[in-house]
N, C-alpha and C positions, 0 to 999 in steps of 0.2 A: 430970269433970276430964280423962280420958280422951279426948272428945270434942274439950275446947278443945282440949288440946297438937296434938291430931289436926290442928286447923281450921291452929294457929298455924304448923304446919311446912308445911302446904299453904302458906298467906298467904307464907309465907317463900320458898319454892320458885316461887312463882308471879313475883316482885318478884324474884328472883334471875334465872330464866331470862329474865324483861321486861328489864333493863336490859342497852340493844344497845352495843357498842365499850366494854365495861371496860377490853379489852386492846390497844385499838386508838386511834390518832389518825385523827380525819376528815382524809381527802383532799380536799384544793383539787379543787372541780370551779365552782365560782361565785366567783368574787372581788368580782363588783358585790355580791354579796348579804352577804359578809362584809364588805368595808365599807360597807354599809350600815348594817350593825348597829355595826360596830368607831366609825364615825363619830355613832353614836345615844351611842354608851353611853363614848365619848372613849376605848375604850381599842388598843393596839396590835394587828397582828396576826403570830404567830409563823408560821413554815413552817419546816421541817425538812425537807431535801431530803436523801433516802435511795438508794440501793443495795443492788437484791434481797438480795444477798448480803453485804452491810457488818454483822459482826458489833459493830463501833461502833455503827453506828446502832442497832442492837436494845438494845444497852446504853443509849443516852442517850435513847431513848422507854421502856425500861420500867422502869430506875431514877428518871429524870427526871422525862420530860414527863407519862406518864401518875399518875405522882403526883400532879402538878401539877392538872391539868386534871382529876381527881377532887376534888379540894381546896376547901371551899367559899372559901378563903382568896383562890384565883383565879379566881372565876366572873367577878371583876369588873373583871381585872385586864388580862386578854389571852385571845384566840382563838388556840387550838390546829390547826395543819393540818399536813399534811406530802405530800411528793407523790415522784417516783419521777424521780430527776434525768436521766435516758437514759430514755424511755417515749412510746410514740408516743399515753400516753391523755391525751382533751383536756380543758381547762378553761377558762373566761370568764373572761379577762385585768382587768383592773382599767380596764378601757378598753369591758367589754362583748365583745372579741375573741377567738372562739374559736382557741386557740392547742395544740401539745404541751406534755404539762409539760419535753420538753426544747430545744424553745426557747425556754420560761419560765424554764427554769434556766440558759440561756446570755443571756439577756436580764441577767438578774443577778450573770452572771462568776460562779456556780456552779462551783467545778475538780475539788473535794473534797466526799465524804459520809464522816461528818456536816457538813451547815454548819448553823447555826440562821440566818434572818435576821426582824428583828424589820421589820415595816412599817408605814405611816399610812395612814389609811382612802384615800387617791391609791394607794399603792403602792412611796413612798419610804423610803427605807431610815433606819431613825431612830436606829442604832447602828452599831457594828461589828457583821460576823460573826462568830459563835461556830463558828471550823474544827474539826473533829478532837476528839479528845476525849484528848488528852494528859496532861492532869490528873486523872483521875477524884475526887480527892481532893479540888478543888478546883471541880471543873465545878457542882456546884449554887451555890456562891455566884457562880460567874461569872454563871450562866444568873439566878439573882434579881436581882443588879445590872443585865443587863441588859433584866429585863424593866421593874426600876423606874427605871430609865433613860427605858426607850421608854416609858413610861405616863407619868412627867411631861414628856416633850416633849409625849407625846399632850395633853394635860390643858393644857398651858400655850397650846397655841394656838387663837384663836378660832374659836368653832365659825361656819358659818354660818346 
């Protein structure tokens, strides 16, 4: 008996320290490759444009998004990313175009972190953005509406 608990808290420890970014959103560094999938599977794709130091933003990825995007509710619903709104690191634009993520976020009128913006496997914008995080009271129902927003525009138009 001793033996199993033994094995079962190794198996546990082992599955614990394997699962990589619990605490983290993946970084936009491929956008062809994210809509590729976004476009396979019809759903939207989220960004989160942050600031080192924007204690907002650490609020609305670690209450929020990364609930979310642990959530099997949303495996299916939208891609989780986020990138670094002033940052000279680069990323494959939605065009194949290596770009900074901050003329990716001046491409997008980025002014403010937090901004959420929701996108179509193109790279068009399928909602409002979600600025600032003013409400916190109220910010998860904004952010579900507009994710189910963006998933049925996604969903409503034809695929090719």
């Amino acid at each position: 008996m001793a033996l199993g608990l033994g094995l079962a808290i190794l198996a546990w420890i082992a599955t614990a320290s394997a699962a990589p970014g619990r605490d983290e959103l993946g970084f936009a560094t491929d956008l062809t490759r994210d809509a590729e999938v976004a476009r396979t599977r019809q759903i939207p794709i989220l960004i989160l444009f942050v600031a080192p130091d924007c204690s907002y933003c650490e609020r609305v990825k670690h209450e929020f998004l990364l609930p979310m995007q642990h959530s099997p509710e949303y495996a299916n619903k939208v891609i989780f990313r986020q990138l670094y709104m002033k940052s000279s690191n680069t990323l494959l634009d939605f065009d194949g175009k290596r770009i900074s993520h901050t003329r990716f976020a001046r491409q997008h009128k980025i002014k403010f972190t937090p901004t959420i913006n929701l996108l179509d496997a193109d790279g068009n914008l399928l909602v409002e953005p979600l600025v600032g995080l003013s409400t916190p009271d109220f910010y998860g129902a904004y952010l579900e509406a507009a994710i189910d927003a963006a998933l049925a525009k996604t969903r409503a138009s034809p695929t090719p």
